[in-house]
TORNUDREN-714117 format. One line per 3 residues: number of its first residue (from 1); for each residue x, y, z of N, C-alpha, C. Coordinates in Angstrom, 1 decimal. Example, Ala and Ser with C-alpha at 12.3 -4.5 7.8 and 13.67 -1.06 7.14 Angstrom:
! residues 2
1	13.2/-5.7/7.8/12.3/-4.5/7.8/13.2/-3.3/7.8  12.8/-2.2/7.1/13.7/-1.1/7.1/12.9/0.0/7.9
//
This chain:
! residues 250
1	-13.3/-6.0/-20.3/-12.3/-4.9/-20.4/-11.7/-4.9/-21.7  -11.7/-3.9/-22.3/-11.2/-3.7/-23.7/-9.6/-3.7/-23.6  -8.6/-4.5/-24.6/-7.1/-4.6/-24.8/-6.5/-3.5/-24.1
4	-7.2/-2.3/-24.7/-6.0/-1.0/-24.4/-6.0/-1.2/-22.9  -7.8/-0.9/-22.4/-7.2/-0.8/-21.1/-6.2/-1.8/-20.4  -6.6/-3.2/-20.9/-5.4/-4.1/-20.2/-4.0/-3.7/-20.3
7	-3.9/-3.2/-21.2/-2.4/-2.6/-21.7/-2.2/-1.8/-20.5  -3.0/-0.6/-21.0/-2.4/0.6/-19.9/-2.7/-0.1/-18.5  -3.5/-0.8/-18.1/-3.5/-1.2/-16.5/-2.1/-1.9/-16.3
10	-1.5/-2.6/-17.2/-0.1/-3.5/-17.2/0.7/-2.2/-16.9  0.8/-1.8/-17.8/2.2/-0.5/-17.5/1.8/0.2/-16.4  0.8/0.4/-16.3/0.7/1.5/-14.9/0.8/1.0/-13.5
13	0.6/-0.5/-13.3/1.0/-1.4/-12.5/2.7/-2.0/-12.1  3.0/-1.8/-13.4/4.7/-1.5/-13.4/5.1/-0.6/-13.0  4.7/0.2/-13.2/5.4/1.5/-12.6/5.2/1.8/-11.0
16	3.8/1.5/-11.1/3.1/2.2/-9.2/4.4/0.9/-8.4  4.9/-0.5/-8.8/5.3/-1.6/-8.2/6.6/-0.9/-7.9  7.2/-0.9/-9.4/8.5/-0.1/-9.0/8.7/1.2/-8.0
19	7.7/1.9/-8.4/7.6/2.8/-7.6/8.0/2.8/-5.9  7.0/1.9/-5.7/6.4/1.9/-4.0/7.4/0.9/-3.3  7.7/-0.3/-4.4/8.8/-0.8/-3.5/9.8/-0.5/-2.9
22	10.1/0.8/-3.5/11.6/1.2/-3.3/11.5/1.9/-2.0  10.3/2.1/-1.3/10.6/2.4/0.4/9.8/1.4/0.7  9.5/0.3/0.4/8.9/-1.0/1.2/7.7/-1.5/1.3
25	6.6/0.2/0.2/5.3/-0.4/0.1/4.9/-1.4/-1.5  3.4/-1.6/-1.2/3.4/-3.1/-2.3/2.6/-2.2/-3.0  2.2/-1.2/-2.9/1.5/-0.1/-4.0/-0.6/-0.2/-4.5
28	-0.5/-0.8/-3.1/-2.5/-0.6/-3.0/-2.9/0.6/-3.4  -2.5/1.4/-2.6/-3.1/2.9/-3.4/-3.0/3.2/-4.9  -1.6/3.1/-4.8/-1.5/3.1/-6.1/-2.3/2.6/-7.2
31	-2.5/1.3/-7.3/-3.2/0.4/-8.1/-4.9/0.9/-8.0  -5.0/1.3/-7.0/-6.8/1.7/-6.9/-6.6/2.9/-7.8  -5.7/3.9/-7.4/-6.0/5.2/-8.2/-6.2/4.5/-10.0
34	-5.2/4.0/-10.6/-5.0/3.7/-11.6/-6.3/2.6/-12.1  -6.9/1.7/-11.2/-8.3/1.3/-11.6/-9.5/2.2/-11.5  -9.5/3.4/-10.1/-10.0/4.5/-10.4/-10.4/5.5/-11.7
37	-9.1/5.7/-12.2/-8.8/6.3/-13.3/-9.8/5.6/-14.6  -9.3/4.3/-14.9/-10.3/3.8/-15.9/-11.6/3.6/-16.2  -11.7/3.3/-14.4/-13.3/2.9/-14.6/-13.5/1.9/-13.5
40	-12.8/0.9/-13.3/-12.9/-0.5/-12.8/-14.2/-0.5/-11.7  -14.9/-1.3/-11.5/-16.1/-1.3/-10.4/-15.0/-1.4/-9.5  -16.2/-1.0/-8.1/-15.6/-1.5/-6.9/-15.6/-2.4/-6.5
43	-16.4/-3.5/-6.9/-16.0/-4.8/-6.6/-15.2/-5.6/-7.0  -14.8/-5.1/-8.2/-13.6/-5.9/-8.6/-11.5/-5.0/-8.0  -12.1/-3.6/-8.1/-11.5/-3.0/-7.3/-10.3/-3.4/-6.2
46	-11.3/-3.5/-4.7/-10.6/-3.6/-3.7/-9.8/-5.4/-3.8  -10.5/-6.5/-4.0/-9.8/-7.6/-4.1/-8.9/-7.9/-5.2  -8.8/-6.6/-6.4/-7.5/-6.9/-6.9/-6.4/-6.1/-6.5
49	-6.5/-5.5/-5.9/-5.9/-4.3/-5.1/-4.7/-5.3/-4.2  -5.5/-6.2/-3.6/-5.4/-6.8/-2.5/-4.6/-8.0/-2.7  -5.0/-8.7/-3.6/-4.0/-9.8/-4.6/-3.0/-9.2/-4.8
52	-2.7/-8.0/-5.6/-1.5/-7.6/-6.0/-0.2/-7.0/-4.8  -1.2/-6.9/-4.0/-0.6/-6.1/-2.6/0.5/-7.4/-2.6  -0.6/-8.7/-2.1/0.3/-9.7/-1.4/1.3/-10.1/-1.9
55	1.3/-10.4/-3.4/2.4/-10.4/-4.0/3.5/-10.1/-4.2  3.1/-8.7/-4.5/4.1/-7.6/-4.4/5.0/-7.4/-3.3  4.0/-7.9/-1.8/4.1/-7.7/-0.6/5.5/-8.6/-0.1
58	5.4/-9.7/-0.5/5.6/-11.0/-0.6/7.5/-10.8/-0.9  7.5/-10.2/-2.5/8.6/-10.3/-2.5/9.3/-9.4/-2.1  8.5/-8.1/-1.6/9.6/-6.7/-0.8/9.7/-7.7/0.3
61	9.2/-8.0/1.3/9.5/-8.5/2.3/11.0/-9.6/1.8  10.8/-10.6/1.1/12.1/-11.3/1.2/12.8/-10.5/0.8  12.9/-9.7/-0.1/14.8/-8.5/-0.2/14.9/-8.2/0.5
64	14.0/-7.6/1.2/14.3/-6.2/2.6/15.1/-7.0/3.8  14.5/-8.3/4.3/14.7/-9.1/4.9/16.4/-10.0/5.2  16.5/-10.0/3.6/17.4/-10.4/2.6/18.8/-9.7/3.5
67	18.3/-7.8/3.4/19.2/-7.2/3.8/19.1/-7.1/5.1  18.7/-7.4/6.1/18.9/-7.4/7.4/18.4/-6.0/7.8  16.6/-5.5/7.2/16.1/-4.3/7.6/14.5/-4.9/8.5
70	14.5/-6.4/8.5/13.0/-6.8/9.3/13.5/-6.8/10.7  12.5/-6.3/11.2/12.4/-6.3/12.8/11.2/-6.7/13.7  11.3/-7.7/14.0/10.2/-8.5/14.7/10.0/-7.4/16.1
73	10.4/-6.8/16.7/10.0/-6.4/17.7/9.3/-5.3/17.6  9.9/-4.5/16.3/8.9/-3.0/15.7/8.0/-3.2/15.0  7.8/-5.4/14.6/6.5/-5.1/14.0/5.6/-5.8/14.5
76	5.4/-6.6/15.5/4.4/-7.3/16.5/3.4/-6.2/17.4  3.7/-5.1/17.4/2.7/-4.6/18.2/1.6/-4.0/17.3  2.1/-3.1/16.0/1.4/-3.1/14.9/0.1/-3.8/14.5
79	1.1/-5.4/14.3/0.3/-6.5/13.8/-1.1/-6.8/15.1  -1.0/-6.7/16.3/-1.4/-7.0/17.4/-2.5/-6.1/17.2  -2.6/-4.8/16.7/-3.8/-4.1/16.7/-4.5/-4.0/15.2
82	-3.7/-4.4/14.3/-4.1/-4.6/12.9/-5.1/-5.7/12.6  -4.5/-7.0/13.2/-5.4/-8.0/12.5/-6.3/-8.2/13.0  -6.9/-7.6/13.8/-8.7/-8.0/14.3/-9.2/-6.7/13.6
85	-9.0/-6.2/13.5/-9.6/-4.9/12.6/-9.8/-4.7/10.9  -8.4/-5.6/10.9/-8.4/-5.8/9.4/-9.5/-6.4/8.4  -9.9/-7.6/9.1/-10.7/-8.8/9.7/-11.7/-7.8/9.3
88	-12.2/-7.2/10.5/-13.5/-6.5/10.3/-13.8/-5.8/9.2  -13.0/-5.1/8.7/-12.9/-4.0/7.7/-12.9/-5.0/6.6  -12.5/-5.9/6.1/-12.4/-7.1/5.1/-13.8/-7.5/4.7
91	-14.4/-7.2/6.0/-15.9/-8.0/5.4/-17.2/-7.2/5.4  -16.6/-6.0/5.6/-18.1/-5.4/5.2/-17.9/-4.6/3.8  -19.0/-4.9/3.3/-18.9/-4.3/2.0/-19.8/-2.9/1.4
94	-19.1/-2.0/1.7/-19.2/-0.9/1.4/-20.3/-0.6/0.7  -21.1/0.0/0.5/-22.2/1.1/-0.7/-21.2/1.8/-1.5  -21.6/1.5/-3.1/-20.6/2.5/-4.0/-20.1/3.7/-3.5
97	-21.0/4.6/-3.3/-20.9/6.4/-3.0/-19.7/5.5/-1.6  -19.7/5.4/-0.5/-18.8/5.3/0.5/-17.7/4.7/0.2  -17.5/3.6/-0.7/-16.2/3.2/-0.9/-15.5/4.1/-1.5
100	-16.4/4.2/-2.7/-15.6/5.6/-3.8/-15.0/6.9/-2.6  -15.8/7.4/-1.7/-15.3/8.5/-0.8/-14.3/8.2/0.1  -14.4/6.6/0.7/-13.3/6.2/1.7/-11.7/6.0/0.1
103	-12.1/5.9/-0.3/-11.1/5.2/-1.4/-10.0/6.7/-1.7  -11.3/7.4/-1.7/-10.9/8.7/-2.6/-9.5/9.7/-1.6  -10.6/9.5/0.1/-10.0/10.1/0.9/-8.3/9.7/1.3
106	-8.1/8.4/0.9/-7.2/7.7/1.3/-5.8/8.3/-0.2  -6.3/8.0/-1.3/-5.6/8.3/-2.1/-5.2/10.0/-2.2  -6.0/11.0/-1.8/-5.7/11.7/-1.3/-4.3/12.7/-0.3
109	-4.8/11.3/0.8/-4.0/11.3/1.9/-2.9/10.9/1.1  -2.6/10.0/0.5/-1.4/8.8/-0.2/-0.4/10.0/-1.0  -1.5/11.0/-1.6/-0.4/12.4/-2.5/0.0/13.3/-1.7
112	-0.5/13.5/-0.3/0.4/14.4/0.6/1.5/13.8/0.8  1.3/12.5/1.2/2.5/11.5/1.8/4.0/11.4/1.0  3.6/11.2/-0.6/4.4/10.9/-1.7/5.0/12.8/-2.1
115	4.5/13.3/-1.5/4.8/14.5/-1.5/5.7/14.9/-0.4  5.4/14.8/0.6/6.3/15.4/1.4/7.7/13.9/1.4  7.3/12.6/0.9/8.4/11.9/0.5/9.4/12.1/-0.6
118	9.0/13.1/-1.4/9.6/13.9/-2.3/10.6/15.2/-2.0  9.9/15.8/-1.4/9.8/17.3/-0.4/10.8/17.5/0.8  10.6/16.4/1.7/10.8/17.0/3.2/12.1/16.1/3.3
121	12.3/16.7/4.7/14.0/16.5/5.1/13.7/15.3/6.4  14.0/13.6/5.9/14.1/13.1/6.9/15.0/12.9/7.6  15.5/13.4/8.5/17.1/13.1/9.0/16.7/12.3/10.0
124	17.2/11.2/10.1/16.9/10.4/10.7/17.7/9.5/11.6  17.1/8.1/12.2/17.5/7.6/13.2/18.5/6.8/12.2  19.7/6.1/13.2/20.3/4.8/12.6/19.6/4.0/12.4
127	19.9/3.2/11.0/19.1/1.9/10.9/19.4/1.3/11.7  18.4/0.2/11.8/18.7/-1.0/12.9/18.4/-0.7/14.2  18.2/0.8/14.3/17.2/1.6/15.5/16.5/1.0/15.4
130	16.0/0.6/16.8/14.1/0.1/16.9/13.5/0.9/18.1  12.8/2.0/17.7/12.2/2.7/19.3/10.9/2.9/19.6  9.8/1.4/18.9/8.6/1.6/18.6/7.6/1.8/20.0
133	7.0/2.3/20.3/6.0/2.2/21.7/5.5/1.2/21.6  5.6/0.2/22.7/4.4/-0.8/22.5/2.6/-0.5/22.2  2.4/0.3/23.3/1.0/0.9/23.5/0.7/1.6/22.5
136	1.1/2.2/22.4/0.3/3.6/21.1/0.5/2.8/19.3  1.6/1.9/19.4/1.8/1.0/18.2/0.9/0.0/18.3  0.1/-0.4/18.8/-1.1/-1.5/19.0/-2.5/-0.7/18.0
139	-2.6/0.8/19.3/-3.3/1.5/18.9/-3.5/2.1/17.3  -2.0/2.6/17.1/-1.9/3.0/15.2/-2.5/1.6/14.6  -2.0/0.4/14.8/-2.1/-0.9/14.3/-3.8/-0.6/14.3
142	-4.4/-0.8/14.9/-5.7/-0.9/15.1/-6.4/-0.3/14.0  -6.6/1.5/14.1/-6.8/2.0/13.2/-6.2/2.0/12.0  -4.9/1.8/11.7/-4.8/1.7/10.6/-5.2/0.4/9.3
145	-5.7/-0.8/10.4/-6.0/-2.5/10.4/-7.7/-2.3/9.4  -8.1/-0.9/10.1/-9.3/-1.0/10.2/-9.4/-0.2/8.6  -9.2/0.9/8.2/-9.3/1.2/7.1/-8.2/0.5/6.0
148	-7.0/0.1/6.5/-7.1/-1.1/5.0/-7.7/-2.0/4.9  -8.8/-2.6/5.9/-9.7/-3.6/4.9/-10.5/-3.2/4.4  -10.9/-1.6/5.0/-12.4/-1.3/4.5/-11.6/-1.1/2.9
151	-10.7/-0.5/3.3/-10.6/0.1/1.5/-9.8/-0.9/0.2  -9.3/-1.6/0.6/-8.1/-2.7/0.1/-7.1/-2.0/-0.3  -6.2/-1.7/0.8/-4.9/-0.9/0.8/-4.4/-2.2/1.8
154	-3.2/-1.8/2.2/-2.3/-2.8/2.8/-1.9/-2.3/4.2  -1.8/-0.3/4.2/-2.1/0.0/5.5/-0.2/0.7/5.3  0.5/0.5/4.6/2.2/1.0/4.4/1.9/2.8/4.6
157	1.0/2.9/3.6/1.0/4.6/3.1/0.6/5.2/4.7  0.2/4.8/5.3/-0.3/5.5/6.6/1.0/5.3/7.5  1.3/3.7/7.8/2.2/3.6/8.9/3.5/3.8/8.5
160	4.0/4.1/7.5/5.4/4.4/7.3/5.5/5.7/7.8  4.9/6.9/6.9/5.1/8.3/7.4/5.0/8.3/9.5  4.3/7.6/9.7/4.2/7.7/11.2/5.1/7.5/12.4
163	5.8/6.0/11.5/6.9/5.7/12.1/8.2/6.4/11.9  8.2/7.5/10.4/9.3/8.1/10.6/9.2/9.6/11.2  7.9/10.0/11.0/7.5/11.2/12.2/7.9/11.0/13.5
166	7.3/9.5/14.0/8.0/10.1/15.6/9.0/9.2/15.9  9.6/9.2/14.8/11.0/9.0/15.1/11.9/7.4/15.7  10.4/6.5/15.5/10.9/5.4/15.8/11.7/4.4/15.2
169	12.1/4.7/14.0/13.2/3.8/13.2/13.9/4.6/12.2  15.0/3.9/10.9/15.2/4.7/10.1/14.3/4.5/8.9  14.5/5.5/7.4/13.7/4.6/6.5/14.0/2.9/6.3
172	14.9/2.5/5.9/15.2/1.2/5.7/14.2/0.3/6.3  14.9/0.6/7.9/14.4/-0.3/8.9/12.7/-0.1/8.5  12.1/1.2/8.8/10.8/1.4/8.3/10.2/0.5/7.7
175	11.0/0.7/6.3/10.6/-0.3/5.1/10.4/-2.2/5.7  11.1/-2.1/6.5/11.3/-3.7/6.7/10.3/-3.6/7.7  9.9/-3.0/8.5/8.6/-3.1/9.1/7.4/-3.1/8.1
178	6.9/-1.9/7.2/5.9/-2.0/6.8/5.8/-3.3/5.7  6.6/-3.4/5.0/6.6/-4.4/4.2/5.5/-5.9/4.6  6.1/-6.3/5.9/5.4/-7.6/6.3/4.2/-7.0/7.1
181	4.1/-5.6/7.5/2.8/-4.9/7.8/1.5/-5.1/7.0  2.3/-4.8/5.5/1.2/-4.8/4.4/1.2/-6.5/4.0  1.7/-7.1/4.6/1.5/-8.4/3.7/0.3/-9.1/4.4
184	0.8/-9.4/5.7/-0.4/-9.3/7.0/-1.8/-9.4/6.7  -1.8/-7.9/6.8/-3.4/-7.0/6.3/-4.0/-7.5/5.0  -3.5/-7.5/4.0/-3.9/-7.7/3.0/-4.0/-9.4/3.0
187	-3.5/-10.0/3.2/-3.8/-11.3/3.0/-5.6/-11.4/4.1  -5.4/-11.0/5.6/-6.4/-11.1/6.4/-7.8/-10.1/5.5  -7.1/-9.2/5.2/-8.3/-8.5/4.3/-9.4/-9.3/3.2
190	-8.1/-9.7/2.3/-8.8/-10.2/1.6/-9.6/-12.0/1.6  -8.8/-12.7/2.8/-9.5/-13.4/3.5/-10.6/-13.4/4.1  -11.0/-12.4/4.7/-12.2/-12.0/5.4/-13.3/-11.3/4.1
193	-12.6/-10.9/3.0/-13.5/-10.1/2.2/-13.9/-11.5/1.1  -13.4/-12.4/1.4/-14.1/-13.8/0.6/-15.3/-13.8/0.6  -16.2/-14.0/2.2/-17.1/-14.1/2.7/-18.2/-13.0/1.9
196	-17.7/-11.7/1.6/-18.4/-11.3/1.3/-18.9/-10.7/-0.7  -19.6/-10.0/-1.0/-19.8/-10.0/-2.6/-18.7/-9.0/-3.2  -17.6/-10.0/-4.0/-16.8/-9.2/-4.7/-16.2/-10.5/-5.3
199	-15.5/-9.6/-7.1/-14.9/-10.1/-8.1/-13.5/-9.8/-8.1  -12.8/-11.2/-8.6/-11.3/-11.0/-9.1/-11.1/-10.7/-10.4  -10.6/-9.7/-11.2/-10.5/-9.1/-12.6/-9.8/-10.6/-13.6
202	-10.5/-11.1/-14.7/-10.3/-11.9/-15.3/-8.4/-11.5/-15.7  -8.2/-10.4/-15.5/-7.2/-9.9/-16.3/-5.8/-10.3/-15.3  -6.3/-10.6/-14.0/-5.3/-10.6/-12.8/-4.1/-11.3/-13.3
205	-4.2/-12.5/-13.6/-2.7/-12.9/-14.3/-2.3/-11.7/-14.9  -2.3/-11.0/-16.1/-1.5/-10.2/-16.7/-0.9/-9.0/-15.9  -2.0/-8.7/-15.0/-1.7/-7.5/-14.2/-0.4/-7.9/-12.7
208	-0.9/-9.3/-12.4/0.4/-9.9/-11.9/1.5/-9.8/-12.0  1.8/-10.3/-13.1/3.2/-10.3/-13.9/3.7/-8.4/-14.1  3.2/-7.9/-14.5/3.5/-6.8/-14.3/3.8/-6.4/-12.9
211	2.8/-6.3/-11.9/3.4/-5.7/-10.9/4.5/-6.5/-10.3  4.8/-7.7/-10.4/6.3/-8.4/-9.9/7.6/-8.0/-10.5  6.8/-7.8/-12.0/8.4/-7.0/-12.6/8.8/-6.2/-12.0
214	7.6/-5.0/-11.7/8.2/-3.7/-11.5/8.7/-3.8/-10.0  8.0/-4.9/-9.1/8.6/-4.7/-7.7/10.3/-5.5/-7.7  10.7/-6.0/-8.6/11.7/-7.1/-8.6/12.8/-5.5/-9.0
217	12.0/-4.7/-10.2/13.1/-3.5/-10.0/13.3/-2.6/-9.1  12.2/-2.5/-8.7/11.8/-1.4/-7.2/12.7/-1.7/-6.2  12.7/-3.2/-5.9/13.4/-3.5/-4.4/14.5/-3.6/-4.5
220	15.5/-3.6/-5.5/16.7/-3.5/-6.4/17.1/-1.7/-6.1  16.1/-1.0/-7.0/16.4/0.2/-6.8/16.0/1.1/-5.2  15.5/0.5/-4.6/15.5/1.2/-3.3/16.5/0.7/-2.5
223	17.1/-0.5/-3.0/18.2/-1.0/-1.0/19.5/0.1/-2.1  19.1/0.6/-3.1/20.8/1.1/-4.1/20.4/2.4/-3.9  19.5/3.0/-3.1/19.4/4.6/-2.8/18.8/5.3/-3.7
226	18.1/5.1/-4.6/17.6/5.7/-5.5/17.1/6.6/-5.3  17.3/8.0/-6.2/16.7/9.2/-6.0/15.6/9.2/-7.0  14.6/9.7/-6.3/13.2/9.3/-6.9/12.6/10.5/-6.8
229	12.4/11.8/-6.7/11.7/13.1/-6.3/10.5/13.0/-7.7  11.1/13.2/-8.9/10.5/13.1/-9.9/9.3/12.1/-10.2  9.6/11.2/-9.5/8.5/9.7/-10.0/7.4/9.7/-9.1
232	8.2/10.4/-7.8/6.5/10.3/-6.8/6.4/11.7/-7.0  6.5/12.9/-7.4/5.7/13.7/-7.5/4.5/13.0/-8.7  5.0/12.5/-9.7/3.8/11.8/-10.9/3.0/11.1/-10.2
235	3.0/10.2/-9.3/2.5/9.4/-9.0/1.8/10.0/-7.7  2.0/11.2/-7.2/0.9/12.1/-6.3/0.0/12.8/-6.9  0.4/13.4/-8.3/-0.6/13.8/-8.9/-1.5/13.2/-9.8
238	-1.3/11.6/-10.0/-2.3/10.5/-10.2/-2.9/10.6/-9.2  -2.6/10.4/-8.0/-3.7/9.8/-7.2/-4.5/10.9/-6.5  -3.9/12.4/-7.1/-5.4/13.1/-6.3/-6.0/13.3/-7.7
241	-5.5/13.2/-8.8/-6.8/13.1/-9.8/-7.8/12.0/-9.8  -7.3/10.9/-8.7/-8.1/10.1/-9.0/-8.6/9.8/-8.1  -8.3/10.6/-6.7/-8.8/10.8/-5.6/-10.3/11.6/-5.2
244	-10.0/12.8/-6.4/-11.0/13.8/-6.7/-12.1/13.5/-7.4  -11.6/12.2/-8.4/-12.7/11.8/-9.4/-13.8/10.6/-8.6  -13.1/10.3/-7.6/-13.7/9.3/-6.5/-14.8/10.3/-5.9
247	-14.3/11.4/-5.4/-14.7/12.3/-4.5/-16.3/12.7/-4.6  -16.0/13.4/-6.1/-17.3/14.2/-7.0/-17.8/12.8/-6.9  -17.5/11.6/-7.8/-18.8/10.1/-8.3/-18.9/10.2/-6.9
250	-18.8/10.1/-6.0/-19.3/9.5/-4.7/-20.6/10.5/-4.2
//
């Protein structure tokens, strides 16, 4: 990998961290669009994706936590249908054309999400609400378990909007669910994707350090309310350019 790109992978990893932490994700999509963007194989791809997740993951959970938004009872049923799925999805390894399409579809999905998180009017429950279904939260867990390992996402971008659609928490709280959602997944993900043929980017220290800065500002700027409309609209129109560029190569 040539300097610049290390460069620009460093800053754009800063940014996607800061970004995503501030409602409690560790920024998988993110980071895929932006290796999308340059070039990166897929095999080096999803398991750096997935490193960076945990990380990232690692320290939203202890602030969020910190603040008294984790809730063991809104996130065990989740986890219950996530981690055998994860597991599976972790270890099979994709055909280029399919990853690139599952990858593409996902990031995709990721710019409606950051969109209507820009856009729409959540009025919502009190924090510290917890009104998760056990059964049908197994079930989301499941499916959602199942495409973050295929893809090396963490599984936030899906179950956040879900849980504030039907109404089961506030954002905060949200955030303190998905947070150790995505830390979960991604660790079992990329445990399970050991087993199979994939590379960690020589560059991962630098790109590390970058995304902890930016999450150490992120999770700073999201428990202080930060108004963000501007930053995820940029960062939805990365990821369907880089959603689209998956789409066509695939």
């Amino acid at each position: 990998m040539e300097l610049q790109d290390i460069v620009l992978l460093c800053v754009l990893f800063f940014g996607v961290a800061t970004l995503y932490t501030t409602v409690g994700h560790a920024g998988a999509s993110g980071y895929l669009a932006v290796m999308a963007l340059v070039g990166i194989a897929p095999l080096v791809m999803r398991p750096t994706a997935l490193m960076l997740n945990i990380l990232v993951a690692s320290l939203t959970v202890y602030r969020f936590r910190r603040a008294r938004f984790f809730s063991w009872p809104g996130l065990w049923p989740f986890l219950a249908g996530s981690i055998p799925l994860a597991a599976l999805g972790g270890m099979q390894n994709l055909p280029r054309d399919s990853y690139y399409a599952a990858v593409g579809t996902v990031l995709l999905f990721s710019a409606l999400y950051l969109v209507w998180r820009a856009f729409g009017s959540h009025a919502v429950m009190e924090e510290g609400v917890i009104r998760v279904k056990k059964l049908p939260a197994i079930f989301i867990g499941a499916v959602i378990g199942l495409i973050s390992g295929l893809t090396g996402t963490g599984g936030g971008i899906f179950l956040s909007p879900l849980i504030l659609f039907l109404g089961w928490a506030g954002p905060k709280t949200t955030a303190g669910i998905a947070a150790p959602f995505i830390l979960v997944n991604s660790s079992v993900a990329l445990l399970a994707g050991s087993f199979t043929a994939q590379m960690v980017s020589v560059e991962l220290a630098f790109f590390t350090v970058s995304a902890l800065c930016g999450a150490m500002l992120g999770t700073w700027l999201g428990l202080q309310k930060l108004q963000q409309r501007g930053l995820l609209i940029t960062l939805a129109v990365v990821m369907t350019m880089a959603g689209f560029k998956l789409l066509l190569t695939a």
